[in-house]
MARBA-3410 file (N, C-alpha, C, O; in Angstrom, 1 decimal):
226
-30.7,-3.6,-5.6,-30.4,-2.5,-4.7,-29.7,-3.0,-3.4,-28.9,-2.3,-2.9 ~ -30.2,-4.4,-2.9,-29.8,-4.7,-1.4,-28.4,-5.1,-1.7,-27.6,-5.2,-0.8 ~ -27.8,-5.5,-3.1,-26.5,-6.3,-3.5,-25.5,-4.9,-3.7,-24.4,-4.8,-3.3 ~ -26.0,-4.1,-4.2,-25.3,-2.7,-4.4,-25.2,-1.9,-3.1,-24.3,-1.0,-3.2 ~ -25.8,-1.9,-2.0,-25.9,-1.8,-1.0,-24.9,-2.5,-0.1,-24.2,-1.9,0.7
-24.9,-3.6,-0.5,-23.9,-5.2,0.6,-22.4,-4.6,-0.5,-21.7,-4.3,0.4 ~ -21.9,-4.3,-1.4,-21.0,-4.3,-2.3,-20.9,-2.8,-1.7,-19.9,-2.7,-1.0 ~ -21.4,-2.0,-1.8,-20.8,-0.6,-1.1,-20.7,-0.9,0.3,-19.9,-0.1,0.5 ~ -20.9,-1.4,1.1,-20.6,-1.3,2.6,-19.2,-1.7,2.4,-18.3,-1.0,2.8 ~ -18.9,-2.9,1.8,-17.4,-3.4,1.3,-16.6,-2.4,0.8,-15.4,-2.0,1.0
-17.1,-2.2,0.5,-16.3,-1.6,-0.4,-15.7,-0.1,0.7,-14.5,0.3,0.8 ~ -16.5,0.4,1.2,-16.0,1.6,2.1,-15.4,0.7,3.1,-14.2,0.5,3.3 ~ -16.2,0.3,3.7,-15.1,-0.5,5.0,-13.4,-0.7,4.3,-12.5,0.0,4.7 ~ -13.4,-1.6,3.6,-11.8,-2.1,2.8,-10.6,-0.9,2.7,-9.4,-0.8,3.1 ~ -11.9,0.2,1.9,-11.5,1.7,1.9,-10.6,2.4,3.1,-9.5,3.0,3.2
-11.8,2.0,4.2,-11.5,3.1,5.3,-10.3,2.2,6.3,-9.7,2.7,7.3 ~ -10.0,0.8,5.8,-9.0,0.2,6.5,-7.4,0.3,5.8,-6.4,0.0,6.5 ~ -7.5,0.8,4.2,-6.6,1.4,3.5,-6.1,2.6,4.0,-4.9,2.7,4.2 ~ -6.8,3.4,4.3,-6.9,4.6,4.6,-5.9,4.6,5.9,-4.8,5.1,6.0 ~ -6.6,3.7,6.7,-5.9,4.3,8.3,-4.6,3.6,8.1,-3.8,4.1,8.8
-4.2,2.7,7.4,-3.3,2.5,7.1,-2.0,3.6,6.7,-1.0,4.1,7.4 ~ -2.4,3.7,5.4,-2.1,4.5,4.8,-1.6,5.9,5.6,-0.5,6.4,5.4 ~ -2.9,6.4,6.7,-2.1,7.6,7.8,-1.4,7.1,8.8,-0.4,7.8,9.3 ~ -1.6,6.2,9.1,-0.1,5.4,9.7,0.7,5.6,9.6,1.4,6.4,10.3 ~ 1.2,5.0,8.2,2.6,4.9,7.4,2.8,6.5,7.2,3.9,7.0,7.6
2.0,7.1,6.6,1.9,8.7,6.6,2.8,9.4,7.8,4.0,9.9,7.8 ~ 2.2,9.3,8.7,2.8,9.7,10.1,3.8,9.3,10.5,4.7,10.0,11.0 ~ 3.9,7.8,10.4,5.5,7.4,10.8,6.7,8.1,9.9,7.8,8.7,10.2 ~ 6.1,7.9,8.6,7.6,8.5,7.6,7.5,9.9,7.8,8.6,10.4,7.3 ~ 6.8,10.9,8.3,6.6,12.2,8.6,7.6,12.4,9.8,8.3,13.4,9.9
7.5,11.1,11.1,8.4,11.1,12.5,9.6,10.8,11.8,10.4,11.7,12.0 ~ 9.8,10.2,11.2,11.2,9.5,11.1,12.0,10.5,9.8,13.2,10.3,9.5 ~ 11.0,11.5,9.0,11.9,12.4,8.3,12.1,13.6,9.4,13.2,14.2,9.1 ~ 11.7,14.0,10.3,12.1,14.6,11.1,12.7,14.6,12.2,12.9,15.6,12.9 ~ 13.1,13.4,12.4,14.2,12.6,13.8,15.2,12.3,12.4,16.2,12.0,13.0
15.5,12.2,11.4,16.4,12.1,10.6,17.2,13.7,10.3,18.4,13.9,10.2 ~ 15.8,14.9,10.1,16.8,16.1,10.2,17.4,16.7,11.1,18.2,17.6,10.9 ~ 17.0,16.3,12.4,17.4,16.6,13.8,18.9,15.8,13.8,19.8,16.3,14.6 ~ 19.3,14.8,13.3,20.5,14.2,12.9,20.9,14.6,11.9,22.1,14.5,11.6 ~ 20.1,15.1,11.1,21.6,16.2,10.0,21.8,17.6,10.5,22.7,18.3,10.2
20.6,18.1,11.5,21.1,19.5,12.2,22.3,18.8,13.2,23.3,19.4,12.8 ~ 22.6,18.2,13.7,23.3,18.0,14.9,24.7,17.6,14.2,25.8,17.9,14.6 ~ 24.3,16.9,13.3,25.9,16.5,12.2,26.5,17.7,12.1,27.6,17.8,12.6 ~ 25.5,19.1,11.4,26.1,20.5,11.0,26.3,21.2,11.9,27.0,22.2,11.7 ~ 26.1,21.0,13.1,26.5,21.6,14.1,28.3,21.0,15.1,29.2,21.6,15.6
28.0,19.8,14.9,29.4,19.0,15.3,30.6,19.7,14.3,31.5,20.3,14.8 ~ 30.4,19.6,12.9,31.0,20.2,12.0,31.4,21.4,12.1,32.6,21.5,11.8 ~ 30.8,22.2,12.4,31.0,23.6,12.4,31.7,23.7,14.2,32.2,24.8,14.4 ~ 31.8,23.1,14.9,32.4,23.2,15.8,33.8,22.3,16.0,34.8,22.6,16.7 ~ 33.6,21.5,15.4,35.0,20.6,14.7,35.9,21.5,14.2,37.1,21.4,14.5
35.3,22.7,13.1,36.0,23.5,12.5,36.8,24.8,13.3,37.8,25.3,12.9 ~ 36.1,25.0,14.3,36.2,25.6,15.6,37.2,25.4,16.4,38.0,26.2,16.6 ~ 37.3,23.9,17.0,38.6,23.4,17.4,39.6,23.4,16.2,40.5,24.2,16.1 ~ 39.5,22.9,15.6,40.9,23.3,14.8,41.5,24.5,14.9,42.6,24.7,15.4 ~ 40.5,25.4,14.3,41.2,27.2,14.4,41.9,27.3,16.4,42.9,27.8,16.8
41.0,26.7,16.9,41.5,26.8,18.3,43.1,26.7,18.3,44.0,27.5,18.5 ~ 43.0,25.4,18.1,44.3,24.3,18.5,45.4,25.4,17.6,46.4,25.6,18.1 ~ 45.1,25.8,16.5,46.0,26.3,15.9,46.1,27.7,16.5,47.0,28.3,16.0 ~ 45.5,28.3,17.5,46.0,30.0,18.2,46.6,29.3,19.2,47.7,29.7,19.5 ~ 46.3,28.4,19.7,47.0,27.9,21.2,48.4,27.3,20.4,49.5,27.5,21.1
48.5,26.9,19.5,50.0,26.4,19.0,50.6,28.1,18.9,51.6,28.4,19.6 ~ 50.0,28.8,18.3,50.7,30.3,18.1,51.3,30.8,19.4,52.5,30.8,19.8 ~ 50.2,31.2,20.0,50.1,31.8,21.6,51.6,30.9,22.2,52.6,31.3,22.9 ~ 51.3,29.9,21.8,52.7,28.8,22.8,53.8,29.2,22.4,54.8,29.2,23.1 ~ 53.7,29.5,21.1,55.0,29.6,20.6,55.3,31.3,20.6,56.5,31.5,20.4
54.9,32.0,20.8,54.9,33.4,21.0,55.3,33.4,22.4,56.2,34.1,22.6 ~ 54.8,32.8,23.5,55.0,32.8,24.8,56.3,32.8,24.8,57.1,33.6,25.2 ~ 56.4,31.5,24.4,58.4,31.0,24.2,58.9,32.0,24.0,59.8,32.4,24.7 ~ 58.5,32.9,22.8,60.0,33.7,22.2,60.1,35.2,23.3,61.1,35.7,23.5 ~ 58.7,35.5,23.8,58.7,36.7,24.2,59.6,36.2,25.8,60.4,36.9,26.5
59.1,34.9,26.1,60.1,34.9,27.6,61.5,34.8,27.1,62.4,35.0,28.0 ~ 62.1,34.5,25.9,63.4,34.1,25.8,63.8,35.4,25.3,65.0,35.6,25.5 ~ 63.2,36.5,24.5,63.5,38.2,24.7,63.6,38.6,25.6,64.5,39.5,25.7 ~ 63.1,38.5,26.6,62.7,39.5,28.1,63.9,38.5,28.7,64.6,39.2,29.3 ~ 64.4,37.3,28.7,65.6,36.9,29.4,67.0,37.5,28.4,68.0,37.9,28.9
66.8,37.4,27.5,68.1,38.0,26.7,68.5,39.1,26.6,69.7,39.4,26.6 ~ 67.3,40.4,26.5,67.3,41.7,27.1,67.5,42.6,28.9,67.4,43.8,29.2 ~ 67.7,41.6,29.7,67.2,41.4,31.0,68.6,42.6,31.5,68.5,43.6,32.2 ~ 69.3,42.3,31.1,70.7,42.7,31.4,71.0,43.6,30.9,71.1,44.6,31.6 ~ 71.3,43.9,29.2,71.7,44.7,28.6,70.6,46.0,28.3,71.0,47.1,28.5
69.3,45.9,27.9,68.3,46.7,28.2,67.0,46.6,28.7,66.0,46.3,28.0 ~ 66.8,47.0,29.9,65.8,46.3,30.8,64.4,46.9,30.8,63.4,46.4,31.4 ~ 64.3,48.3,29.8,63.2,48.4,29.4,62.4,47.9,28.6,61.2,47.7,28.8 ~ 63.6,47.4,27.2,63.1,46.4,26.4,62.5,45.1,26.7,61.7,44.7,25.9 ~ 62.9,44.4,27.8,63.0,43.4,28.4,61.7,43.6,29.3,61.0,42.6,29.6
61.3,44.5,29.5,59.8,44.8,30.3,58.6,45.0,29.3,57.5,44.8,29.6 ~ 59.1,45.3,28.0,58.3,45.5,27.2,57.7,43.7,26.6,56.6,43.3,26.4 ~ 59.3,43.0,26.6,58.7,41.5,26.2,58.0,41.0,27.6,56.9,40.5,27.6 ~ 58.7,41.2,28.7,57.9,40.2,29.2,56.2,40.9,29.6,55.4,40.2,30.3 ~ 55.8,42.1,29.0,54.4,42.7,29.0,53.6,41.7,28.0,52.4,41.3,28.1
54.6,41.3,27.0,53.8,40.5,25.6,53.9,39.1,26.4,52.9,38.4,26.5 ~ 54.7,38.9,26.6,54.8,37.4,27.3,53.1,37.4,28.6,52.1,36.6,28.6 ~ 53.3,38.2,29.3,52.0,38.2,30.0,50.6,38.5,29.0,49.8,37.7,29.5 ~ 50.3,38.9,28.3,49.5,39.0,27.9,49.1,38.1,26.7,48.0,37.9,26.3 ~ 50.1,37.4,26.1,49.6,36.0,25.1,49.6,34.9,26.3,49.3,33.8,25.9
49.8,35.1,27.6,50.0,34.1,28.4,47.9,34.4,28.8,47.1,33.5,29.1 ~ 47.8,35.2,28.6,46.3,35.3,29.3,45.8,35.4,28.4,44.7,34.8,28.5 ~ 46.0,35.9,27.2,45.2,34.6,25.7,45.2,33.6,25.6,44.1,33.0,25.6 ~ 46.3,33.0,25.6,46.8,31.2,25.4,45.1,30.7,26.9,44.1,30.0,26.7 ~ 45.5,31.1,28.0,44.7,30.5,29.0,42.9,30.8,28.4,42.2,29.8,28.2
42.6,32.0,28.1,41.2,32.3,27.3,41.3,31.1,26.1,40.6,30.1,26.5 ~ 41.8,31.0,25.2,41.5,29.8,24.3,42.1,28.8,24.7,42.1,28.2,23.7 ~ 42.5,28.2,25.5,42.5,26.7,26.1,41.3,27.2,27.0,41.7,26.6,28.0 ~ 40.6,27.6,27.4,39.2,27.4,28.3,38.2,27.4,27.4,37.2,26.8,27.7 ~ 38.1,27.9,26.1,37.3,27.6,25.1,37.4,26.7,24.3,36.5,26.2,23.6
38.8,26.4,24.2,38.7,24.8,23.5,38.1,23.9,24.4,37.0,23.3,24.3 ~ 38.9,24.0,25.4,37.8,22.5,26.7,36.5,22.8,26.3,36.0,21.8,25.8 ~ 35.7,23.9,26.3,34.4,24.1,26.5,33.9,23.5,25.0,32.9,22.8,24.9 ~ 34.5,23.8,24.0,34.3,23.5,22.3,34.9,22.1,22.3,35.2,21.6,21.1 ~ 35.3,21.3,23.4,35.7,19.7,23.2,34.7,19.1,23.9,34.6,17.9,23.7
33.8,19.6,24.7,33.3,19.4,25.9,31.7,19.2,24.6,31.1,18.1,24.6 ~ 31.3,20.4,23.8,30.5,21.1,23.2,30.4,19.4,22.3,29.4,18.7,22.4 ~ 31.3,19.2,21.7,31.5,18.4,20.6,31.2,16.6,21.2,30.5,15.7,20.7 ~ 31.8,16.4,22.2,31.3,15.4,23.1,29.8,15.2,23.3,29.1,14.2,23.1 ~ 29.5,16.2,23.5,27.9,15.8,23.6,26.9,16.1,22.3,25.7,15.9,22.1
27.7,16.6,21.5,26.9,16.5,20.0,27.1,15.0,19.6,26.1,14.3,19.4 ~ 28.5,14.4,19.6,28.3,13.2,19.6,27.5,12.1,20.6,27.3,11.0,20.0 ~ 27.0,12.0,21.6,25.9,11.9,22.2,25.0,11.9,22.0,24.3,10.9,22.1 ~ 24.6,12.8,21.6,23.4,13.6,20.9,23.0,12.9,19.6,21.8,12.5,19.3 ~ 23.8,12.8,19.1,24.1,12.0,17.6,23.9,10.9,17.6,23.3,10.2,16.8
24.4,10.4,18.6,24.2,8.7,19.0,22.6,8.2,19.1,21.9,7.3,18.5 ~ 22.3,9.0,20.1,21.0,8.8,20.8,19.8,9.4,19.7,18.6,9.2,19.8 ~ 20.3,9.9,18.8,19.0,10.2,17.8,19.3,9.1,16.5,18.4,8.8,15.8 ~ 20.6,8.5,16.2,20.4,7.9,15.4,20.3,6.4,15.6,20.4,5.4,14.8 ~ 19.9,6.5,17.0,19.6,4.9,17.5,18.3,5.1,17.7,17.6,4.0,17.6
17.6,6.0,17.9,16.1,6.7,17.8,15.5,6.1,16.0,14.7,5.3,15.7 ~ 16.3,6.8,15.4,16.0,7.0,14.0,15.8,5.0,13.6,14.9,4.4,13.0 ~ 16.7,4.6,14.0,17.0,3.2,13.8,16.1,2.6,14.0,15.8,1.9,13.1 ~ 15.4,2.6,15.1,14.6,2.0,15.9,13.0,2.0,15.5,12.2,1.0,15.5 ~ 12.8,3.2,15.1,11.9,3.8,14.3,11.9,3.3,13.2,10.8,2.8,13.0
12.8,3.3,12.1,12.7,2.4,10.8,12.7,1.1,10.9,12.2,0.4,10.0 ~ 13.1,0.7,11.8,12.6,-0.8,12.5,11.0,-1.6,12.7,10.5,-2.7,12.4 ~ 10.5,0.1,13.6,9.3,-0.6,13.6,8.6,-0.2,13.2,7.5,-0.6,13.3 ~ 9.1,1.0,12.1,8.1,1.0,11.0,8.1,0.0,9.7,7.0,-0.1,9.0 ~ 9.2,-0.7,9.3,9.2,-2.2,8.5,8.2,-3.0,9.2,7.3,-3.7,8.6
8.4,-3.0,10.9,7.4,-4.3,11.1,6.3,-4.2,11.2,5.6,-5.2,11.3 ~ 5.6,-2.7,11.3,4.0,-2.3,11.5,3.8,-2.5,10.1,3.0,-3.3,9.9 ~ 4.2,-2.0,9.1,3.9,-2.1,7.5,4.2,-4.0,7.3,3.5,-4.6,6.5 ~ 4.6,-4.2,7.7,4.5,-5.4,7.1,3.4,-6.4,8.2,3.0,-7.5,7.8 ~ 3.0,-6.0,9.4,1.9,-6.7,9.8,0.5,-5.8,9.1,-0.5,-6.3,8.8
0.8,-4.7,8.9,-0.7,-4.4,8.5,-0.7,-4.6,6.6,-1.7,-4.4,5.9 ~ 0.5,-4.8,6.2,-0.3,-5.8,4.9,-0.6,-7.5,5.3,-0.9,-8.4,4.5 ~ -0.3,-7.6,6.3,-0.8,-8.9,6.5,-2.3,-8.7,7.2,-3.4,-9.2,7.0 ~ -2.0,-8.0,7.7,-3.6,-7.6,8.1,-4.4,-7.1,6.8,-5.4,-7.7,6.7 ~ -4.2,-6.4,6.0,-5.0,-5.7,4.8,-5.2,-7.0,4.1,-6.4,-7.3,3.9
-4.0,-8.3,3.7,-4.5,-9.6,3.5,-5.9,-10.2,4.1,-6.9,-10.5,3.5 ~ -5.8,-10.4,5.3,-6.6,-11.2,6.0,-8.0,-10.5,6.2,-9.0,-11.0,6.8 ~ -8.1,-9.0,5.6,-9.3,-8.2,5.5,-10.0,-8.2,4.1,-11.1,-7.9,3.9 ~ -8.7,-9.0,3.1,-9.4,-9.2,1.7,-10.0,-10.6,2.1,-11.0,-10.8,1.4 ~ -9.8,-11.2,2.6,-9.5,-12.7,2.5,-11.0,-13.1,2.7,-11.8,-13.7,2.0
-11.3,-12.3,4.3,-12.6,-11.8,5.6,-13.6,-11.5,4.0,-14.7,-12.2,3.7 ~ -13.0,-10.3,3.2,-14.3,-10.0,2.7,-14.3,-11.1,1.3,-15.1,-10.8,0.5 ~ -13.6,-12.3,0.9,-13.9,-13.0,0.3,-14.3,-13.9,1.1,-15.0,-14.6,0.3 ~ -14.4,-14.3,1.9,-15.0,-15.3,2.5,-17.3,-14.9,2.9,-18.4,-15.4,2.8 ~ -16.7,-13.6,3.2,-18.3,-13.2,3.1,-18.9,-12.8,2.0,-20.1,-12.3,2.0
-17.8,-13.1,0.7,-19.1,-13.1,-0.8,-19.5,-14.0,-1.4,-20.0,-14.1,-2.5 ~ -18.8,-15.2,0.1,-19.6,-16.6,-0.8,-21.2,-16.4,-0.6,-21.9,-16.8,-1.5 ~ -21.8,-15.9,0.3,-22.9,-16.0,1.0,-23.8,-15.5,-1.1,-24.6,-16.1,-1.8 ~ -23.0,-14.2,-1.3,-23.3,-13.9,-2.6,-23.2,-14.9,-4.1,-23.9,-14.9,-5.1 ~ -22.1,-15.7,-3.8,-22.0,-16.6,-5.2,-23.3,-17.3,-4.7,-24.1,-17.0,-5.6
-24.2,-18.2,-3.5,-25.2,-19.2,-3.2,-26.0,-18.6,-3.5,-26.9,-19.3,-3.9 ~ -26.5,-16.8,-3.8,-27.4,-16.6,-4.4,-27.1,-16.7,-5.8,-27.9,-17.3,-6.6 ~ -26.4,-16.3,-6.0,-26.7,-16.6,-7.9,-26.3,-17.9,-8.4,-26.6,-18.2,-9.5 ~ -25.8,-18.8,-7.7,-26.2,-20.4,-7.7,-27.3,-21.1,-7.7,-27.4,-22.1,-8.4 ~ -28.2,-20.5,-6.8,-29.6,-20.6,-6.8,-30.1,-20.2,-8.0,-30.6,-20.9,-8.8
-29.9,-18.4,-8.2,-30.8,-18.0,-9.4,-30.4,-18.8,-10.9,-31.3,-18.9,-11.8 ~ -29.1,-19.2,-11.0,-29.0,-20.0,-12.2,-29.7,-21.3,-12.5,-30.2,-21.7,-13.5 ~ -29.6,-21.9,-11.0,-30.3,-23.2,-11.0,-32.1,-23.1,-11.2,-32.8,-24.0,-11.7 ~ -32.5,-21.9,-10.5,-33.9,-21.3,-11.4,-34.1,-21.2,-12.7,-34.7,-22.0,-13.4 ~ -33.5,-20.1,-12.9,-33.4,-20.1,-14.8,-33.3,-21.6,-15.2,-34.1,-22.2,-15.9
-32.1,-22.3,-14.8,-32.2,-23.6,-15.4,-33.5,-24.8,-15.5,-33.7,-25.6,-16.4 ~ -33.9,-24.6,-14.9,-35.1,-25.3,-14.7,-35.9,-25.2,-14.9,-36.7,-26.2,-14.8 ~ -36.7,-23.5,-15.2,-37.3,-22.7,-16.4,-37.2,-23.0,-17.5,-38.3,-23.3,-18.1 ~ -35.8,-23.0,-18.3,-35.6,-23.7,-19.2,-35.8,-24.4,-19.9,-35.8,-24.3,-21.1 ~ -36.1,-25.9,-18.6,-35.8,-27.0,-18.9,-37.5,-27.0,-18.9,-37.9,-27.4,-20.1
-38.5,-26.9,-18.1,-40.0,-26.8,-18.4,-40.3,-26.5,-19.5,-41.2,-27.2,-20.1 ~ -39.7,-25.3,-20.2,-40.0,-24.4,-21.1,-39.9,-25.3,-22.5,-40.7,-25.3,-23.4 ~ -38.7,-26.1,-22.3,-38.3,-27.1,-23.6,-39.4,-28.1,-23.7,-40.0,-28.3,-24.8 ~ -39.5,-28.7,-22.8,-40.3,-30.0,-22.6,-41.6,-29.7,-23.7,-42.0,-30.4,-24.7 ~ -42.3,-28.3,-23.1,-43.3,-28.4,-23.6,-43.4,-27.9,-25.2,-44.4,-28.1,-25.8
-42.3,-27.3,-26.0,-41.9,-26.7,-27.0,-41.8,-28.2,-28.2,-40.8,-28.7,-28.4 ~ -43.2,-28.8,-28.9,-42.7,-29.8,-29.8,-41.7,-30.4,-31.2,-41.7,-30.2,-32.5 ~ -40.8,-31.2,-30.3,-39.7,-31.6,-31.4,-40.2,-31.8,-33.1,-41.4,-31.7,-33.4 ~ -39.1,-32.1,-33.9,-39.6,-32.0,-35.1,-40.4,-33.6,-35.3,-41.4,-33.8,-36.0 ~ -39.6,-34.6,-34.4,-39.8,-35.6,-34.7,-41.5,-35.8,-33.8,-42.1,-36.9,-34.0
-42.1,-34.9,-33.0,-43.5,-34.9,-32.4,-44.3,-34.4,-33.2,-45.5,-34.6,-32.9 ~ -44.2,-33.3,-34.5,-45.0,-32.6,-35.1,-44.9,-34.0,-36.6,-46.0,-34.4,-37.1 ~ -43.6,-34.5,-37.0,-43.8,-35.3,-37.8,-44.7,-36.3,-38.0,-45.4,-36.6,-39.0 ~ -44.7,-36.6,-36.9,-45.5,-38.2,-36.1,-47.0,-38.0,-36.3,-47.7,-38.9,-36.7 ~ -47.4,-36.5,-36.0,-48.5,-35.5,-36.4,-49.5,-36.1,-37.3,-50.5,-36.8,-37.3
-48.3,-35.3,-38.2,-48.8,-35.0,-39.6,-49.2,-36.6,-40.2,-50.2,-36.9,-40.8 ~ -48.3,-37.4,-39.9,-48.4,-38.9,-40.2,-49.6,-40.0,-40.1,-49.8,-41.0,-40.7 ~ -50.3,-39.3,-39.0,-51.0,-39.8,-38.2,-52.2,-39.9,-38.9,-53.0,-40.8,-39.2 ~ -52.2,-37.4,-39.0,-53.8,-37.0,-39.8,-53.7,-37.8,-41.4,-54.6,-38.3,-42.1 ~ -52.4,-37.5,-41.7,-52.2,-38.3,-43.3,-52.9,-39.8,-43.6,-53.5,-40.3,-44.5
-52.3,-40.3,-42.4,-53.0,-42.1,-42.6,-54.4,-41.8,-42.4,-55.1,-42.3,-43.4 ~ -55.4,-41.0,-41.4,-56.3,-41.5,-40.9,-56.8,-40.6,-42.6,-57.5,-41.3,-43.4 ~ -56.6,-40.0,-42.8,-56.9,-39.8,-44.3,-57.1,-40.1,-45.3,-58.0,-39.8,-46.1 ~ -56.1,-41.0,-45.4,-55.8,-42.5,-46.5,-57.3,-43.7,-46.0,-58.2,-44.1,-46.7 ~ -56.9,-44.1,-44.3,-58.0,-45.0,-44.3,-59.4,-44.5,-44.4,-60.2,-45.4,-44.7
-60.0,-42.6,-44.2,-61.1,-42.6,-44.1,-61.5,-42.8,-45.8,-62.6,-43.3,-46.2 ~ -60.3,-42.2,-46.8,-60.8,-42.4,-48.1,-60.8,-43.9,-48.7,-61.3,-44.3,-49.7 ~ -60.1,-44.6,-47.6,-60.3,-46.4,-48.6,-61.7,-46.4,-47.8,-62.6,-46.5,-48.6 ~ -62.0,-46.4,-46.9,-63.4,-46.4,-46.2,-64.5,-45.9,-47.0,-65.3,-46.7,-47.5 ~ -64.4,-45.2,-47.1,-65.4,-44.3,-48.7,-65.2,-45.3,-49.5,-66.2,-45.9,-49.8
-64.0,-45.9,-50.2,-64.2,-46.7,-51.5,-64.8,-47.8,-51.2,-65.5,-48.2,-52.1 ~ -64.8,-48.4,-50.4,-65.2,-49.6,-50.0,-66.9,-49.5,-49.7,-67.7,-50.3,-50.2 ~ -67.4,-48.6,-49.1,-68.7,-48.3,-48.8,-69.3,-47.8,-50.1,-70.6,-47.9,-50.1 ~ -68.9,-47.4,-50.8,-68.8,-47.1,-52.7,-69.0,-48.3,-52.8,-70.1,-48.8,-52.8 ~ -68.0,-48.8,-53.1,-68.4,-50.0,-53.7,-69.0,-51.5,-53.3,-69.2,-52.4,-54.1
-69.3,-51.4,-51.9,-70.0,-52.4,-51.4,-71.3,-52.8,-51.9,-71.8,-54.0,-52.0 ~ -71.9,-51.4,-52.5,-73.5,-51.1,-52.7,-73.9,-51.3,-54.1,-73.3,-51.0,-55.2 ~ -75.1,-51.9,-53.8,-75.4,-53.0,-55.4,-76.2,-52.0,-56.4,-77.1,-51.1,-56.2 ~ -75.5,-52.6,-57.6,-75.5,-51.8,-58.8,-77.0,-51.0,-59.0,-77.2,-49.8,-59.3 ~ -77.9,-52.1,-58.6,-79.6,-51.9,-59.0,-80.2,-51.2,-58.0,-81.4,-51.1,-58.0
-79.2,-50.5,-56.6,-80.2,-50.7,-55.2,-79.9,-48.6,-55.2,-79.1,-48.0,-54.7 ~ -81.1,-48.2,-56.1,-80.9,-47.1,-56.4,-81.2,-46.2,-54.8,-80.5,-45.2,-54.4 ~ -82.4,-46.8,-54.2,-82.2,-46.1,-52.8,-81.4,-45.9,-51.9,-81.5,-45.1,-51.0 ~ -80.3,-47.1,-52.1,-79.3,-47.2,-51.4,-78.3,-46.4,-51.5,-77.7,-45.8,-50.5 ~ -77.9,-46.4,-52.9,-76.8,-45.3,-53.7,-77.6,-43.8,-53.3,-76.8,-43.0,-53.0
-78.9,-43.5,-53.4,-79.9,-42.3,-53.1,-79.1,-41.9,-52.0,-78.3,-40.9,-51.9 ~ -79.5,-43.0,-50.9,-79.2,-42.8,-49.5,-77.6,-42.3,-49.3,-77.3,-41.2,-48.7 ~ -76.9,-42.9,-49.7,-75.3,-42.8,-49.4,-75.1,-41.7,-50.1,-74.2,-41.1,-49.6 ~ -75.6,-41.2,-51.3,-75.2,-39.5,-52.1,-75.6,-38.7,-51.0,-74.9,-37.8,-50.6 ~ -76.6,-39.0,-50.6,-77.0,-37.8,-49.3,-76.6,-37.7,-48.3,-76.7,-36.6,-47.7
-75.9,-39.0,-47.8,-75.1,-38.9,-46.7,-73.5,-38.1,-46.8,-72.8,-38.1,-45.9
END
């Protein structure tokens, strides 16, 4: 019970040092997939404003070029028909005050796009930085999760010296147990022994038989009765 006891404390501790690990790493890859989409929102946003200036640049090339032609009507008409000539230079004034509205929104949509690049910069040196030190926290805490196996191998030697001991009990149990268990060649020796003293107690008899004189009938009396 007290070993299954010592072997479960291990075993949850090891556990619960997996674990926090584990929400560590959890957490960081959770920061860094969301400082990663905050750089693909900011990408789609440069983009779509990139697309923006373009269409810009291309009304302001229009407008410029419409300006030109309407002041060079309103000067060609100036003389010969001067109504007409009031009518271009009305258009000439008024793509002139478009042209000025989209160049203040291009500056503003160049201005817009500058600091998405900014923006961009500063989150993907974020992001950088972040996968940086998340390689180096993951790779100290498997060096640490090492040095926590290592810790709980070092404290189950305390465990191999008990069953070192208990084998070296049994062994020597064993070894009592054999000693006293007789070999074949101690039970032989035995048998050998009661065999001889058997042999000598029957030459003993013959001899005591036949020591005793033919005529000494009390004697022979005596020894049948014995």
């Amino acid at each position: 019970m007290k070993f299954q006891t010592f072997f479960t404390s291990i075993s949850a501790g090891f556990d619960s040092l997996v674990s926090k690990i584990e929400n560590h790493q959890a957490v960081a890859d959770v920061t860094i997939k969301e400082v990663g989409a905050a750089a693909a929102q900011v990408q789609g946003q440069r983009r779509v404003q990139q697309k923006r200036k373009a269409k810009q640049e291309e009304q302001i090339q229009v407008l410029t070029r419409n300006c030109e032609l309407w002041r060079m009507r309103a000067l060609q008409n100036r003389e010969q028909d001067r109504e007409k000539a009031l009518i271009c230079l009305q258009s000439l004034k008024r793509d002139e005050a478009q042209l000025v509205r989209v160049k203040e929104i291009h500056e503003q949509t160049g201005t817009l796009i500058a600091n998405l690049d900014q923006r961009l910069r500063d989150i993907e040196s974020k992001l950088l930085d972040l996968q940086n030190q998340r390689a180096t926290l993951s790779a100290r805490s498997v060096s640490n999760k090492v040095n926590g196996i290592a810790d709980c191998a070092s404290d189950l030697n305390g465990v191999d010296q008990v069953f070192e001991r208990w084998e070296m009990s049994v062994s020597s149990d064993e070894y009592v147990s054999q000693a006293f268990v007789p070999s074949h060649d101690t039970l032989d020796q035995e048998f050998r022994r009661e065999e001889n003293r058997e042999a000598l107690l029957a030459e003993l008899d013959g001899l005591r038989a036949d020591g005793l004189g033919v005529g000494d009938d009390d004697v022979k009396r005596e020894h049948k009765e014995m």
